[in-house]
N, C-alpha and C positions, 0 to 999 in steps of 0.2 A: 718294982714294976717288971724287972726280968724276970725275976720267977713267978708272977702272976701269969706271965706270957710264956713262959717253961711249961706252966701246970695247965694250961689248958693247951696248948699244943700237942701233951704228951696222955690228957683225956679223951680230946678229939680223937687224936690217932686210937687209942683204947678202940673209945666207943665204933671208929671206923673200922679194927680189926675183928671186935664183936661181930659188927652186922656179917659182915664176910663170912666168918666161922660159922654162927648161924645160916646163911642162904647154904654152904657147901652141906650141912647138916642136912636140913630142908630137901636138897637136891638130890644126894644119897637116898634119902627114903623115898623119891619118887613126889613128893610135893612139890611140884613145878608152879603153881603158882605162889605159893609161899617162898620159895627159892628166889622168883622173877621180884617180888615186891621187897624182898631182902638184897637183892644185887644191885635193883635199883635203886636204894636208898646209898650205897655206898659206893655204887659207881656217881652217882652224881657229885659225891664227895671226891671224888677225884680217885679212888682204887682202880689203878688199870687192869688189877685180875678181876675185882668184880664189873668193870667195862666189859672186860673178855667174856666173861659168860654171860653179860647180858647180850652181847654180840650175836655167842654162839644160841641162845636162850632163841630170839629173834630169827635166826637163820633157820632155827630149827622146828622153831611154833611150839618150844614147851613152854607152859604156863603165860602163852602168850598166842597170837594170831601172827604164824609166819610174815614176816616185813622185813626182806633182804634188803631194801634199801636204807631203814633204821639200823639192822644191823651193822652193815658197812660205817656207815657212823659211829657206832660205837666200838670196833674192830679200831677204826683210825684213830679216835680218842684215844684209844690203850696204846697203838702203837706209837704213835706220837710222845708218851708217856715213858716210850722204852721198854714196852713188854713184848718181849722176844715171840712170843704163842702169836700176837696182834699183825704183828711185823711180817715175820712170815705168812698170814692169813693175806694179810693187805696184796703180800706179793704174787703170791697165787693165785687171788682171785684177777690181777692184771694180766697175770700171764695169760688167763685162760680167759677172758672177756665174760666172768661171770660176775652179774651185778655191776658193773663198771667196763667202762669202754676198755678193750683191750687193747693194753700201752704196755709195750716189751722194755720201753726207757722207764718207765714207772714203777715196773716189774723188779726191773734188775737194781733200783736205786732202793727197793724197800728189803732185797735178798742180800742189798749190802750192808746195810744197818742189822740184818739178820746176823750175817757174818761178823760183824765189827761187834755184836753184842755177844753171840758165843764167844769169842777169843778175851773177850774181857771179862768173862765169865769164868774162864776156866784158864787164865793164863796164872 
């Protein structure tokens, strides 16, 4: 039973690092929509980097219709997940009152999981 739950944990994950590779592919060459339907298949699966570019995908309106406020959703998914790009995004966008009310306590609590996620990173 352990290894039947070994082996599809360690496919999922596969098949989750495929779509990723492929959307980053896709996005290189400029196919933004193909990139958006490949981020989003594997952000839904819980990838916080492919949350992040759907984030940034949405903030941006490639292969998608600009939606800052979907995007902060999915910026907060990743960060919440511990993706340092998210974390910091989160915090910036409080500091500055873009997209989200501007909260200097909100700010400083997501530039400190920033910080606390660099030093464990590179300690």
């Amino acid at each position: 039973m352990k290894k039947i739950l070994l082996s599809s944990l360690l496919l999922s994950s596969m098949l989750w690092a495929g779509a990723f590779e492929d959307a980053e592919k896709a996005y290189q060459k400029g196919n933004y929509s193909e990139a958006f339907s490949k981020y989003e298949s594997a952000a839904a699966s819980g990838n916080a980097a492919a949350q992040y570019k759907l984030a940034e995908m949405y903030y941006e309106g490639q292969g998608v219709e600009s939606n800052k406020t979907e995007a902060v959703n999915w910026y907060k998914k990743s960060a919440e997940l511990g993706y340092i790009e998210a974390e910091f995004q989160m915090a910036y966008l409080y500091e500055n009152g873009l997209t989200v009310e501007k909260d200097s306590a909100e700010a400083a609590r997501w530039y400190k999981k920033v910080i606390q996620g660099l030093v464990k990173k590179y300690k």
